[in-house]
N, C-alpha and C positions, 0 to 999 in steps of 0.2 A: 062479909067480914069487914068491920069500921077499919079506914085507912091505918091507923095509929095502932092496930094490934097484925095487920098482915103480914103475914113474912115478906122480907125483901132479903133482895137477891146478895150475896156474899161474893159472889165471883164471878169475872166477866173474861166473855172471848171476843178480842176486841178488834179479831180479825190477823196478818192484813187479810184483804177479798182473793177471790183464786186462790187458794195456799194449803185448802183442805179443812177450812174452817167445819163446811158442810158436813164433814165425815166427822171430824172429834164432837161437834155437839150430838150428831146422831148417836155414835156411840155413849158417851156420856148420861145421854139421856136413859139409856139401857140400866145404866149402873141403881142397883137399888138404893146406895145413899144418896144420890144426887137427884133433885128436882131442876128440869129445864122447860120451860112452856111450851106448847106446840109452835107457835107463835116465834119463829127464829127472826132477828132482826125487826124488832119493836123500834130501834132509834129512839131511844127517848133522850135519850143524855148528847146525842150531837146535833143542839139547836142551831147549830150553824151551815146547817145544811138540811137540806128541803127534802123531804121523802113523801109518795101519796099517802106510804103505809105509814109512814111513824105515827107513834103514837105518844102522845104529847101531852096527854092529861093524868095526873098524878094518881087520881083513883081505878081508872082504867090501867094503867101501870101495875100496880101493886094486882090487881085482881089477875094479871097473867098468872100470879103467884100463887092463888087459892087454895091450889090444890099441894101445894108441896107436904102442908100434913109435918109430919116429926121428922122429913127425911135432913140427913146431918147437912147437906149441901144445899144452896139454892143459888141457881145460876143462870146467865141468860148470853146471847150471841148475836153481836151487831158489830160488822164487819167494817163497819167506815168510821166506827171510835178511834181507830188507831188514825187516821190522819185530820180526824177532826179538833178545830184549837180549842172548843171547848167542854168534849168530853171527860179530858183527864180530870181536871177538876170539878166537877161537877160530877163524877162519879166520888170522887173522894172525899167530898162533903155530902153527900147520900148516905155513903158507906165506909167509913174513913178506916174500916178493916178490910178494905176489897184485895180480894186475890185478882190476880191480872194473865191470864191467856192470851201468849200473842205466836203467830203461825205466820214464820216469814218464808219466800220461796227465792230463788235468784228472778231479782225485779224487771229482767226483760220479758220473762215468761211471763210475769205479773202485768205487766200493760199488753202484753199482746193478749191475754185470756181475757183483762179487762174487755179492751174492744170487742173480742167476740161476742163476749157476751151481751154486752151494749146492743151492736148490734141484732141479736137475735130478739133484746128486750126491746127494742125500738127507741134506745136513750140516744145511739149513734147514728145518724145521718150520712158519714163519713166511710163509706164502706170500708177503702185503702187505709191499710193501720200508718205506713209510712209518711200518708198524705194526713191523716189524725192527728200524728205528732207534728209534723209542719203546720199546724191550725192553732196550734195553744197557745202560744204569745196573743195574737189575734180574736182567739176567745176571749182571754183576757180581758182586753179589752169590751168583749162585746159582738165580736165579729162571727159572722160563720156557727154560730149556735143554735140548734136545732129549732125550730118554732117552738115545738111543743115542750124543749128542756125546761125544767124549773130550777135544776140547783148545776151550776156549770161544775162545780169541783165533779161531776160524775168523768167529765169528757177530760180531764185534767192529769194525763198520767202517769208525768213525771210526780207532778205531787203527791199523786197516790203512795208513790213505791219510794219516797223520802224517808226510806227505813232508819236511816243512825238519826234522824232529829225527831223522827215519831217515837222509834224504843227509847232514845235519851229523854223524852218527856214522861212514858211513864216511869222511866227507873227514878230520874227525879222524885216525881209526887208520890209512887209510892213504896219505895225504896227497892232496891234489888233483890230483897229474899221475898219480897211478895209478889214476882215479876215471873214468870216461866216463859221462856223461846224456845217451840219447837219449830226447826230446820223441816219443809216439806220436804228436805230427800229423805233424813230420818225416819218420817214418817211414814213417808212410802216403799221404803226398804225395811221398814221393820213395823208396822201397825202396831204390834200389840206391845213389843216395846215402849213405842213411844206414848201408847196410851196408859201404861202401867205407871212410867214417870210423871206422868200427867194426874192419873189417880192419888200419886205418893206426894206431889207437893198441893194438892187440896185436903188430904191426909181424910182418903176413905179409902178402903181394901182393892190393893191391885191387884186381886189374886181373882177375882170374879169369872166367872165361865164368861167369855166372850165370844162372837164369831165379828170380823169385821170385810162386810160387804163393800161392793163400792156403790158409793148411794148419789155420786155426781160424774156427769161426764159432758165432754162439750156439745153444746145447743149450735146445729148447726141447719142447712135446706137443702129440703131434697131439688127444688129447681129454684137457685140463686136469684135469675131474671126474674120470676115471680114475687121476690119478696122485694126486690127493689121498685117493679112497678108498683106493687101496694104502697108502698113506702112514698112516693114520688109520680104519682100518676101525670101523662099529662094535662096540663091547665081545661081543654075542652072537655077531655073525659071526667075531671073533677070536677068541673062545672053541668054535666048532663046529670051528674051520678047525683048531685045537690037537688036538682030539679026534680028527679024521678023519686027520690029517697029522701026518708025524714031520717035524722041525725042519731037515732038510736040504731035504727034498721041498717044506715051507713058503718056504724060501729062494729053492727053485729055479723054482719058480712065479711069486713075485713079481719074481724077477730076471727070466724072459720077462716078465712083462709089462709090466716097465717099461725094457726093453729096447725093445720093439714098439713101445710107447707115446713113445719119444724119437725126435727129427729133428731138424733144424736149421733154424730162424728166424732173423728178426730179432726183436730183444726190441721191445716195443710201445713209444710213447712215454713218457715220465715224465713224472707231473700235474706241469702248469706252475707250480701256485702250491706244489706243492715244491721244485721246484726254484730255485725264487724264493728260498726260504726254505734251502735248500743254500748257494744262493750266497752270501747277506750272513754266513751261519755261519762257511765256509771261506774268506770274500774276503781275513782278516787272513792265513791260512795261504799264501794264494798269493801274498800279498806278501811274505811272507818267504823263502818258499821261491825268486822272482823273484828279489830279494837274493841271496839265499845261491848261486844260479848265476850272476848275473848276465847274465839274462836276462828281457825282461817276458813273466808269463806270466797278468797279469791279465783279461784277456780270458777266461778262465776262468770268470771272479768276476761279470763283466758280462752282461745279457741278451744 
């Protein structure tokens, strides 16, 4: 299909990350008016940050879409639009009738999933979350960033979860009746609720047989030391391992085993007197952010 007649996408979920993104486009995708590509998180519209996967070329873009066919929706999900400075716009000159999905959670729980996950995907170096956040000024900078990272905002997590200046940017650009927040406790006390609201302001039938599974859970190791020595071996053994093994064969080794080595937990709990200390950090941001919805969402901020 020639670029200039492919459907493109009308509404976007723009994250934030951790918040249950994963489950509303999976469900969504269910929905007979809605087309979503298999392909979740293409990035193409947050050129300001580096992804292996994004995808960055306009005809390749649109062909995500091929298949949408007559369906009323077409929609896509990339989870690091919402803190990126140049996706809002740059979606709104694509699509300047975009509908906007944005899924926020209370933001402590949002850097600490972050990190895990980091870690399990190999973005994090930094095992200790406590000691991650003590590193970001110095990232900043330059410092203490992973060899292999390409885009620092991944390891950045307060800015991640800069929820009242990321929603006030797109309420901005594309005004507040084209704007939807769902709260992940909403959503996870009430699924079909909150997907039914979600169906009503893209305005296709929320009435649809649904079942809603749970289709993410956290990436964790079954023997921890393991994954940090893959991670970190030391200097002599990385240097035999070069000598014996060509650099595909090194790959592929390390990819089983930290394939083997991954499952899925619960992440442990967070030291209380960090989170103590989270909270009085973030208590101003969750008031603003309450503000700027109008809704309280201080109990966040609270033990």
């Amino acid at each position: 299909m020639p670029a200039q007649n492919a459907r493109r996408p009308d509404f976007f979920i723009v994250g934030a990350p951790r918040c249950g993104t994963t489950a509303l486009y999976s469900y969504l995708r269910q929905h007979p008016q809605i087309f979503m590509p298999e392909n979740k998180e293409p990035h193409f519209f947050n050129t300001d940050m580096s992804s292996d996967n994004a995808v960055r070329d306009l005809a390749a873009y649109l062909q995500l879409f091929a298949g949408a066919g007559g369906r009323k929706r077409v929609g896509e999900a990339s989870v690091y639009y919402l803190s990126s400075g140049e996706a809002p716009a740059a979606i709104k000159a694509f699509c300047p009738q975009a509908q906007i999905l944005i899924m926020l959670r209370n933001p402590i729980d949002v850097m600490y999933a972050i990190h895990s996950l980091n870690v399990a995907a190999w973005v994090e170096d930094c095992w200790d979350f406590e000691q991650a956040l003590r590193l970001e000024d110095e990232r900043k900078r330059g410092a203490h960033v992973p060899a292999w990272l390409t885009d620092i905002s991944q390891v950045l997590y307060r800015a991640t979860v800069d929820f009242p200046r990321h929603v006030q940017t797109y309420l901005h650009t594309f005004g507040r009746d084209n704007v939807h927040v769902i709260i992940y406790d909403d959503f996870q006390r009430d699924t079909a609720r909150a997907f039914r609201g979600a169906c009503t302001f893209l305005d296709v039938d929320p009435n649809v047989s649904m079942e809603f599974p749970v289709v993410w859970a956290n990436v964790s190791f079954r023997r921890p030391a393991l994954s940090r020595f893959i991670q970190k071996p030391p200097g002599f053994l990385r240097k035999l391992v070069r000598i014996l093994l060509g650099r595909r064969a090194r790959a592929a080794v390390v990819e089983l085993l930290w394939r083997w080595n991954s499952t899925r937990s619960p992440r442990p709990p967070m030291d209380s007197a960090l989170r103590a200390r989270l909270r009085a950090e973030l208590a101003p941001d969750v008031a603003r952010l309450s503000e700027l919805l109008g809704r309280d969402l201080t109990h966040w901020a609270k033990p």
